[in-house]
N, C-alpha and C positions, 0 to 999 in steps of 0.2 A: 628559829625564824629563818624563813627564805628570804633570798638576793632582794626577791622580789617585792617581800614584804618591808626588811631592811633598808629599800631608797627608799620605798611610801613613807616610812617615820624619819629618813633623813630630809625628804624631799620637803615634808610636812612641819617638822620642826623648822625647819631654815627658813623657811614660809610666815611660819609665828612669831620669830626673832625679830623677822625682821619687818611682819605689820606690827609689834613692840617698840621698839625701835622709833617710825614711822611713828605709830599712833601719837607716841611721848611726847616729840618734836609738833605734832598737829597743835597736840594740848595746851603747848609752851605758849607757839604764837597763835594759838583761837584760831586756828583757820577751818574751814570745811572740810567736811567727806572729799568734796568734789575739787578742793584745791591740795588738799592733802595725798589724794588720786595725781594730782601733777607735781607734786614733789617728791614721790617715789618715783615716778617716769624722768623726774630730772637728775634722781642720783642715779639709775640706771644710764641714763643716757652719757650722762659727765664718767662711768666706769668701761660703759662699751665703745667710747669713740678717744677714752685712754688706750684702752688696752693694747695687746702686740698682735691683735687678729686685725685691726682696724685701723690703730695707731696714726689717729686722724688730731687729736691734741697731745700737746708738751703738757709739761709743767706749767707755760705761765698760762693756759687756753681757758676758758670758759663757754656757759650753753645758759640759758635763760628761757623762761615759761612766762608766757603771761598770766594771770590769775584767770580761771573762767567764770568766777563769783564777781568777778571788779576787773575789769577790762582796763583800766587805771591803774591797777598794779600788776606787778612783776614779780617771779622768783629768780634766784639768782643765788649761788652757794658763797660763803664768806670767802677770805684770800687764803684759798689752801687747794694743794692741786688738784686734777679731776680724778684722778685714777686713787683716791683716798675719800672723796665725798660721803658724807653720809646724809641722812635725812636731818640731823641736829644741826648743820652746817648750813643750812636754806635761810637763806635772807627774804622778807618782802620786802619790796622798794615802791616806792608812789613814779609815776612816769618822768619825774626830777629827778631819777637815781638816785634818792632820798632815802634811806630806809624808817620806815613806818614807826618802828621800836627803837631807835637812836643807835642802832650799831654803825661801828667807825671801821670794823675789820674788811671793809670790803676792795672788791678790784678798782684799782684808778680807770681803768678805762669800761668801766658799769656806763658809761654814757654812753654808749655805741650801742646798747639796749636800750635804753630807757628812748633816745631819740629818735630810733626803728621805731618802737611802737606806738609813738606819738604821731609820726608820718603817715605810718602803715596802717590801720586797724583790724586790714588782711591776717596782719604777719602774730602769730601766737608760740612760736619759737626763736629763737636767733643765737647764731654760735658765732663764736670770735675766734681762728685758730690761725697758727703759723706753719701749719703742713706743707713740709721741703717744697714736693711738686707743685702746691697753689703760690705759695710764695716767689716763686721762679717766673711764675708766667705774671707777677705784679712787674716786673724790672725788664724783663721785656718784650719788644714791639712787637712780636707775636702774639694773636689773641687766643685767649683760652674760648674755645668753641664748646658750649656745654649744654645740653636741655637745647641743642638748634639753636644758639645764637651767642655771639662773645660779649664778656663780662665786662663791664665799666672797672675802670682804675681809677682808685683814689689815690693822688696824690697829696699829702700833708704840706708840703711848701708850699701850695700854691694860697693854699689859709694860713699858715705858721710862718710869716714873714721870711718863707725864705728857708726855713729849718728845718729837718727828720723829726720826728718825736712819735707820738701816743698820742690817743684820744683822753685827754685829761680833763676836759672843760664840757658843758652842753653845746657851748658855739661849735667844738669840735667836731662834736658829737653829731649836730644838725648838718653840718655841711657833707658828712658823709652819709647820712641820711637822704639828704639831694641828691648824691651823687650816685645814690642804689635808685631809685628813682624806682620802676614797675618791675627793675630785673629781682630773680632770687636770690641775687649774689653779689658782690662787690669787693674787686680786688683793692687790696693794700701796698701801696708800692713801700716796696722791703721792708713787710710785716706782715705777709696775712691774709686773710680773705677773711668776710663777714655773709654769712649765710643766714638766710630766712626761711620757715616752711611754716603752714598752717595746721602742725603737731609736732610736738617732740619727736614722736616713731617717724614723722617724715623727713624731719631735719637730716637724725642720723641718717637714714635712708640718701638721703639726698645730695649730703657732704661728701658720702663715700665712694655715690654715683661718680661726682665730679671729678674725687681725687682721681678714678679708675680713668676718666676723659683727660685729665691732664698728666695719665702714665700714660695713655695709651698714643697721645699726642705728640708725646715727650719719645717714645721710641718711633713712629712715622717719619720725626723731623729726621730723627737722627740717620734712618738708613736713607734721606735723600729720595731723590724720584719725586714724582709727582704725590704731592699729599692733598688729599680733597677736602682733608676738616679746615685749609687754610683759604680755600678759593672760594667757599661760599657759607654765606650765613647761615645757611640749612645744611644740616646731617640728613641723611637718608639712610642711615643704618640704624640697627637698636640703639645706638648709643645717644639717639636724637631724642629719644621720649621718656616722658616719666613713667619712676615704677609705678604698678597698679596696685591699689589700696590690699587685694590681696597678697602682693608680694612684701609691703612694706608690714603688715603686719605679722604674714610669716617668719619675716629677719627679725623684728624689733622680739618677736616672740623666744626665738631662738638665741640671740643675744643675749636676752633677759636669763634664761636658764643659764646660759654659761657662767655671765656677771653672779647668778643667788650661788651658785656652787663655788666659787671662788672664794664668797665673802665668809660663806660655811663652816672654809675648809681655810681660812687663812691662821696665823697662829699669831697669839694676843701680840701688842706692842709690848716690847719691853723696855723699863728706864735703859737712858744710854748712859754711859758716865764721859765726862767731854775730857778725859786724858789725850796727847798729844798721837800716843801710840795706839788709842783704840780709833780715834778718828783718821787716823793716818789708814789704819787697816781697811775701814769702811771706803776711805776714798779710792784705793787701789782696787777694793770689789766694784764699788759702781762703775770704775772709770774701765774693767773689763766686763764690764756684764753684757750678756747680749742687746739689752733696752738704749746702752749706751755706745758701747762698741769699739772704744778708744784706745784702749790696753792690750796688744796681745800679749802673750808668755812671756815676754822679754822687754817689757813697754814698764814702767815706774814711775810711783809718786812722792816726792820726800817734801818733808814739813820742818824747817827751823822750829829750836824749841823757843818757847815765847818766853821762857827766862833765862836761859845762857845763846844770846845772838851768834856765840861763837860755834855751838854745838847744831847738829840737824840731826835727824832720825831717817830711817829709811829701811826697809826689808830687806834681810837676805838674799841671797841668790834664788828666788823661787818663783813660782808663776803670781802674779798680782790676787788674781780672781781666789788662790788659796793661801794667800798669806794670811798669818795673824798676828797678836800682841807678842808672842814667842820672839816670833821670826825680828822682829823691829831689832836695829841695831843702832848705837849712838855715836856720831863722828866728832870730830872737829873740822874744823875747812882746811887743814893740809889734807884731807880724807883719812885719818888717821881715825881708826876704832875705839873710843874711850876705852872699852875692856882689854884693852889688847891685841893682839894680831888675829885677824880671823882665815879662814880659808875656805872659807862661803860669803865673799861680799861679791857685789855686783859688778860686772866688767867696766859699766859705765858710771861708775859711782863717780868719777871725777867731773862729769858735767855738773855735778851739784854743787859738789862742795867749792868749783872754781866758781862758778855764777852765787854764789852766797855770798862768799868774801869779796866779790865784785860789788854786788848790790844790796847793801843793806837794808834796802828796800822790798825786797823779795820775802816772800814767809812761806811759798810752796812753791815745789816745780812739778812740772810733769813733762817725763820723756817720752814718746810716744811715736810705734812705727806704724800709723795709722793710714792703710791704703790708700785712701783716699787723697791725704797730703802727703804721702809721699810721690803720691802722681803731678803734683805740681811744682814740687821738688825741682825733677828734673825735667821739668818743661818749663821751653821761653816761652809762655802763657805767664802772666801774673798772677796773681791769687788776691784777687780783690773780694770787696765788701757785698753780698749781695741780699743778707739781711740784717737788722737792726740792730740785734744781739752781735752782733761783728763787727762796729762802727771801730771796737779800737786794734783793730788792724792798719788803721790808717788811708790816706786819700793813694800813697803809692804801692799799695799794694804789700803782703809781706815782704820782708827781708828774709835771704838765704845766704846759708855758709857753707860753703865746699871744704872739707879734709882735705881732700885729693888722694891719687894714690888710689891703689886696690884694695884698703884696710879702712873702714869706714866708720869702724868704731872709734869712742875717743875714749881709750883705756889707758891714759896718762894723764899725769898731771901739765904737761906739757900742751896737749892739744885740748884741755881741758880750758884753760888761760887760752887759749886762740879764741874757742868758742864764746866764751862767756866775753871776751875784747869786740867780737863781730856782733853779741847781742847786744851791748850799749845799756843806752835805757827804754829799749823796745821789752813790748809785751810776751812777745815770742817770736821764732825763727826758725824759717823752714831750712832743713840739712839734708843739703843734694842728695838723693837714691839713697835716704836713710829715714828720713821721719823726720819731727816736729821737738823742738822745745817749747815749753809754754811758764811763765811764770805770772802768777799776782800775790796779792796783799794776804791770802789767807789758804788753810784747804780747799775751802767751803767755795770759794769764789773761784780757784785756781782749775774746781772741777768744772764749774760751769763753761768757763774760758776755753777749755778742754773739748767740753761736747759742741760750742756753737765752732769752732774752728773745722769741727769733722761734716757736721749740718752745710756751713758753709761751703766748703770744699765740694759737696754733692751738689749742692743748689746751684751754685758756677756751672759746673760739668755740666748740670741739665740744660739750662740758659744756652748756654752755648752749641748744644745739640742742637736746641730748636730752630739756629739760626737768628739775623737779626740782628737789631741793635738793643745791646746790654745799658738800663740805666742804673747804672752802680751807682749804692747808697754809699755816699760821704761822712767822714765823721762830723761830729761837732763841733764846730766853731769854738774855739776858747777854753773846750771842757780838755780835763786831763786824759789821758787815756786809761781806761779803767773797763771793767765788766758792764755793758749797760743790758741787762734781761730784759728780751720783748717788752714785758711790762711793766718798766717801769723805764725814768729817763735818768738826769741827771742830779735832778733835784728829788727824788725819792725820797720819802723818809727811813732813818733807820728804824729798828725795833728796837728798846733797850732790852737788853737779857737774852738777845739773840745770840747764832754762833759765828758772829761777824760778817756774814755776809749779805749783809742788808735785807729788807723789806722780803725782796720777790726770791733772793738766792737762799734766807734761810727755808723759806717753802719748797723749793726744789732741792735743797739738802734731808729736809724730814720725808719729803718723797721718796728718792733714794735711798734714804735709810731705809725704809719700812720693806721697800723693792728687796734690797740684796738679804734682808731680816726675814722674809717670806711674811711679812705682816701685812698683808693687799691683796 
């Protein structure tokens, strides 16, 4: 058989699977040809505006289709991330964000659709995402100039008495609704943007337009001079118009092939087993993976074990991104090796094992010389809150601990006790022209705290390029400080049977699994 023959049966199979697939899910919930035609455009589109060519949704993001049989209903995929969607995962919802068939798995903030397309009857797509550069230009006074004209800002306090939160309710839901009003688009002050288009293929089309308007805005500020996206409501360059039906459906075309190859060629899920050392392994990969970016070579994650409090686990002396169950070694909090003396542990293994015996509150840490914070480190710049996911950094901004001295590492037990005396009962702490500590309640949780502190740390830097005055999101009133994911707030529910870290974190843990698994 030729090359050539060889993609036709690949290209062909992958094709069949996956109208199989499709068709099965059409079956389940009785829908149409022609709504079943829009919920394969909606896994596609939830997989191309994941991906790392686009990489316009997280974890907690979502994209919704109106029905073209019933204009009164909605698709919308269950609470699972986008970049894992399948066609069995598609919800229909009535314009209450109701779902039709009594499913309960769905996203809390589903009202941010259902209440677009109750305003709008234009609007046949809408995506909810938290992309660094749209998110930047919610916080501040600088307008995002896009399609020739700046975007509306929803602010949530001005309806939540006062409070940060989500879209949880339909009142919420309405009032952001009004506040997109005829525009395509509606910023979220420190959460997000809300995008509308009259197709799925033009949504994505149209989201990525924007992001590319708000990099491209984002480096004008920054070199200073005269910028002309800020002095008038009109663009006069390409960047003013929308793309032409022919271009959008070349991309969405193209997109598509990549996404059917992907899903082709990815290799099955496999059971995980929830040992302290295989999950420990996993977090170390994702927290160095490129998608994440946290960990370099020398960057680590250690896990208490959940039945001797005294004991933690932790890797060898090796790069995070290839460690495995092997490599896991067992301490006690002098940092003393349960097996015996070793001569491959890690130079800084003493910041753990001092912050554990400090804080018995603690069940993961992670050390991390993560560029981005360690740029704020050493700058008299603050490092404050600048989206939602970060509320518990606090209202003053992180706290920082200086070693001092030319030796920056804390490879004693000595300076190990300073550190862990200057973290308190703080979440994490930045360590002058050295990196980040980060602690919480679990692995699971420990990583997310992890990625939104490096998201964060970007999102500032941009903010602050563009100029302007910065509305930094505040934490919450009364609540503890804890992991709050875009999607959800404080009053989220847990799952029972999950791997502790709530509602929205165990979804972006089986995400990440399946990522550093090659199962996606």
């Amino acid at each position: 058989m030729s090359r050539v023959e060889a993609m036709v049966v690949f290209v062909v199979g992958s094709l069949f699977l996956w109208n199989l697939v499709s068709t099965e899910s059409a079956k389940a919930q009785n829908v149409s040809p022609a709504d079943k035609a829009t919920i394969d455009d909606l896994v596609y589109a939830n997989r191309i505006l994941a991906s790392s060519e686009l990489g316009i949704l997280d974890v907690w993001g979502h994209v919704s289709a109106r029905s073209l049989t019933n204009p009164n209903h909605y698709f919308i995929s269950r609470y699972v991330s986008p970049g894992v969607v399948t066609a069995a995962d598609i919800i229909e919802n009535d314009l209450d964000s109701v779902s039709v068939t009594g499913r309960k798995d769905e996203y809390q903030e589903r009202f941010i659709h259902g209440e677009i397309y109750k305003a709008r009857p234009d609007v046949m797509a809408v995506l909810h995402a938290h992309t660094p550069e749209l998110v930047v230009f919610g916080v501040s006074s600088v307008p995002l100039y896009t399609i020739g004209s700046p975007l509306p800002i929803f602010d949530i306090r001005k309806f939540n008495k006062g409070m940060p939160g989500i879209i949880t309710n339909p009142e919420l839901g309405k009032v952001l609704a009004e506040s997109l009003g005829k525009s395509p688009a509606v910023l979220m002050w420190g959460h997000g943007v809300a995008v509308t288009d009259k197709s799925v293929a033009g949504l994505v089309s149209r989201v990525n337009r924007m992001r590319k308007d708000a990099q491209v805005q984002i480096i004008a500020g920054s070199l200073g001079g005269k910028n002309s996206s800020t002095e008038s409501a009109g663009l006069t360059n390409r960047w003013a118009s929308e793309n032409s039906a022919a271009d959008i459906k070349s991309e969405w075309e193209g997109w598509k092939a990549m996404i059917s190859k992907r899903m082709a060629n990815a290799k099955p899920a496999t059971q995980q087993l929830r040992s302290t050392a295989e999950d420990l392994v996993l977090a170390n990969k994702m927290l160095a993976s490129e998608e994440l970016g946290v960990l370099d070579a020398r960057g680590e994650v250690s896990a208490r074990d959940p039945v001797n409090p005294n004991h933690f686990y932790i890797p060898r002396n090796v790069s995070s991104a290839s460690a495995t169950t092997q490599d896991v070694i067992e301490y006690d909090l002098d940092c003393t090796p349960v097996g015996g003396p070793r001569g491959d542990q890690r130079p800084e293994i003493y910041i753990h094992c001092s912050i554990y015996a400090a804080r018995p509150d603690v069940m993961a840490i992670v050390h991390a010389h993560t560029p981005e914070l360690v740029g704020f480190s050493r700058s008299s710049i603050a490092y404050r809150t600048v989206q939602g996911g970060a509320r518990f950094i606090g209202a003053g901004g992180l706290s920082k601990f200086d070693i001092g001295g030319p030796d920056l590492a804390i490879d004693n037990l000595q300076k190990g006790k300073r550190l862990a005396q200057a973290l308190g009962k703080k979440p994490a702490l930045l360590l002058v022209n050295h990196g980040v500590v980060v602690t919480d309640s679990s692995l699971y949780t420990v990583v997310n705290r992890a990625e939104d502190l490096k998201l964060n740390a970007r999102m500032q830097l941009q903010a602050i390029l563009l100029g302007g005055k910065i509305n930094y999101v505040q934490p919450l009133p009364g609540t503890p400080e804890k992991t709050i994911a875009p999607g959800e707030n404080a009053a989220t529910p847990q799952v029972p049977g999950g791997n502790g870290g709530g509602r929205a974190l165990d979804r972006a843990w089986e995400y990440w699994r399946q990522m550093v698994a090659g199962s996606r």
